[in-house]
C-alpha positions as CSV (number, residue, x, y, z in Angstrom):
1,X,0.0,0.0,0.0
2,X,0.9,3.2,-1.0
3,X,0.1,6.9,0.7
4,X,-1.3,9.0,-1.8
5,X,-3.0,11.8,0.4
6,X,-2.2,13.5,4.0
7,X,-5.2,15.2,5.7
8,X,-4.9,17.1,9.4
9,X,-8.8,15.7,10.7
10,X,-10.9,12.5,10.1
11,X,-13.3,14.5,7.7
12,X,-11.4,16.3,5.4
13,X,-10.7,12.5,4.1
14,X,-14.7,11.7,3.1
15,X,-14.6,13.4,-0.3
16,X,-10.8,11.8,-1.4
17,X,-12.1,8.7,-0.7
18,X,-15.6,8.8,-2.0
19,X,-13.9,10.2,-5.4
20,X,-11.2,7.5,-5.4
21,X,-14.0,4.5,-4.4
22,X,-16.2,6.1,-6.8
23,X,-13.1,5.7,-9.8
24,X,-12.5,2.2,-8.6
25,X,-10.2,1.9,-6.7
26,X,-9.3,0.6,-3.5
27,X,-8.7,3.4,-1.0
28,X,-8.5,2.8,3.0
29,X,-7.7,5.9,5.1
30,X,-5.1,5.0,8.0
31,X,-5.3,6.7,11.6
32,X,-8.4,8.2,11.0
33,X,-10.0,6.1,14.3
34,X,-7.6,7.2,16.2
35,X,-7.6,11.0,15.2
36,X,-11.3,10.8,15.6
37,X,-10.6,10.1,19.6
38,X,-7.8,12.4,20.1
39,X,-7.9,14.9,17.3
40,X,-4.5,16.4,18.8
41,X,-2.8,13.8,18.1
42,X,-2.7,15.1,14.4
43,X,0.9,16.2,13.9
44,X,2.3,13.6,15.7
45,X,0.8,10.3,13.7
46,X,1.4,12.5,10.5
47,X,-2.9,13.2,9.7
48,X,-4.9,10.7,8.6
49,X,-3.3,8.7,5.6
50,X,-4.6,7.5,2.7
51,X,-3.5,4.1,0.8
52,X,-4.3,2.8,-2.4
53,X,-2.3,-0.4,-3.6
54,X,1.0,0.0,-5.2
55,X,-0.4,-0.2,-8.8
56,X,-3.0,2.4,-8.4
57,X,-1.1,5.0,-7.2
58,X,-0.3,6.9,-9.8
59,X,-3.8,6.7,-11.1
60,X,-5.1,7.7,-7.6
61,X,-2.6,11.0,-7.5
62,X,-3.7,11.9,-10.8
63,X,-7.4,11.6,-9.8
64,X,-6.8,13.8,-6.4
65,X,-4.8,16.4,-8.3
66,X,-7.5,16.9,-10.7
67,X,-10.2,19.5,-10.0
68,X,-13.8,18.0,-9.2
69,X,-16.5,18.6,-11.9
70,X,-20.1,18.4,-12.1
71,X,-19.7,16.9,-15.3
72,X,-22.8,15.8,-17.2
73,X,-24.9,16.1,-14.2
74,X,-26.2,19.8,-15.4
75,X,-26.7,21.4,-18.6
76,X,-25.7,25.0,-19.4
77,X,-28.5,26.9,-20.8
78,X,-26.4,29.0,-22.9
79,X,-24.2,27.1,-24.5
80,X,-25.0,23.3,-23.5
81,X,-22.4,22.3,-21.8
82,X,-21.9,19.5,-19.5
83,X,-19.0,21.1,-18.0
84,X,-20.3,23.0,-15.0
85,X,-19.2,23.8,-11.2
86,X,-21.6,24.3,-8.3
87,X,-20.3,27.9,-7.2
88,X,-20.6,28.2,-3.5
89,X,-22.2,31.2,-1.4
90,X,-19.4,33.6,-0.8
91,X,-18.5,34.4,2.9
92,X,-19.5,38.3,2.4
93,X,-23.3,37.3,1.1
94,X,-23.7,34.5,3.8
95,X,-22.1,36.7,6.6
96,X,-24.7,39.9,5.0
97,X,-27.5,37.7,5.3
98,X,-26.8,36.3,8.7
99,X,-26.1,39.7,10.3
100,X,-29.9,41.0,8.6
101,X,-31.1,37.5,9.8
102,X,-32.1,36.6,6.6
103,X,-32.4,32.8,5.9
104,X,-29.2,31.4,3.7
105,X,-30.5,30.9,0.1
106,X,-31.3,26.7,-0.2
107,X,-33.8,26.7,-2.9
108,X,-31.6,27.7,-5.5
109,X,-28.3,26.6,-6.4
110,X,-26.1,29.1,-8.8
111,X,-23.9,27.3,-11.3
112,X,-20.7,28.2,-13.6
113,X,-20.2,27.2,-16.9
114,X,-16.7,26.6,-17.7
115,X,-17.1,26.4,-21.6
116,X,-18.7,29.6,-21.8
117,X,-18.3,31.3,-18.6
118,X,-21.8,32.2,-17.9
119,X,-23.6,31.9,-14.8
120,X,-27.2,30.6,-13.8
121,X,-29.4,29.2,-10.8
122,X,-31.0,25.9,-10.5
123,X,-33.8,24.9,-8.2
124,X,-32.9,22.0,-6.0
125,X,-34.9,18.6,-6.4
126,X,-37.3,18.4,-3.5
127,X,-36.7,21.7,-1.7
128,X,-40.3,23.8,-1.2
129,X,-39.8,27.3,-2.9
130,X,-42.2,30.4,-2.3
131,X,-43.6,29.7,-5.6
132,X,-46.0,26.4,-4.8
C-alpha cells in the first residue's frame, strides 16, 4: 500500500475517498480512528493517511490532483455544456445575510459554466420554494 493523500482531521478525508471508491479503486484511510478520539494527536501520527495499492497510485494522484467537476450532471442553458461547477455562497453574502437574519439561500443553487463562462441558478430537487 501506498500513501497518496495526508489530511490534518478524520473528515477532510470523506470526499478523497468517495472520489477515489467512486473511480475504482481501493482506498483505506489509516489513523483516521484514532484521530477521531484524540484529534490532537494530528501532527504527531502525520494526519490521517490514505492508501491505495502499489499499482494504483499513480492513477489515484492523478485523480486527487484533478479538479472536481459536475460533469454531465447539469446542462448549461447558454451554451450546452456538460462542464459545469456548483459555485458556492461567498462568505460576504452569507455573513450579509446572517447579520440581517435573513435565511441562507437553499432553494436555488447558482452554477458556472466553464465552456462559456456564464452563470445561472438551478432549483434543488425536493426543496419547497415560495412559488408552490
Amino acid at each position: 500500500m501506498k500513501t497518496v493523500a495526508t489530511y490534518s482531521m478524520p473528515a477532510e478525508t470523506h470526499v478523497p475517498l468517495s472520489r477515489l471508491h467512486d473511480a475504482g479503486i481501493d482506498a483505506v484511510a489509516r489513523d483516521d480512528a484514532t484521530l477521531q478520539l484524540n484529534w490532537m494527536w494530528s501532527n504527531a501520527l502525520g494526519g490521517v493517511k490514505i492508501d491505495v495499492p502499489d499499482d494504483q497510485a499513480d492513477v489515484a494522484r492523478a485523480l486527487l490532483d484533478s479538479e472536481p467537476s459536475e460533469d454531465g450532471v447539469l446542462v448549461c442553458p447558454h451554451c450546452g455544456s456538460h462542464d459545469l461547477a456548483v459555485a458556492p455562497l461567498r462568505p460576504v453574502s452569507a455573513l450579509a445575510l446572517l447579520i440581517a437574519q435573513l435565511p441562507l439561500p437553499s432553494a436555488k443553487v447558482r452554477v458556472h459554466c466553464r465552456d462559456c463562462g456564464r452563470t445561472h441558478d438551478v432549483r434543488r430537487i425536493g426543496v419547497p420554494t415560495d412559488e408552490n
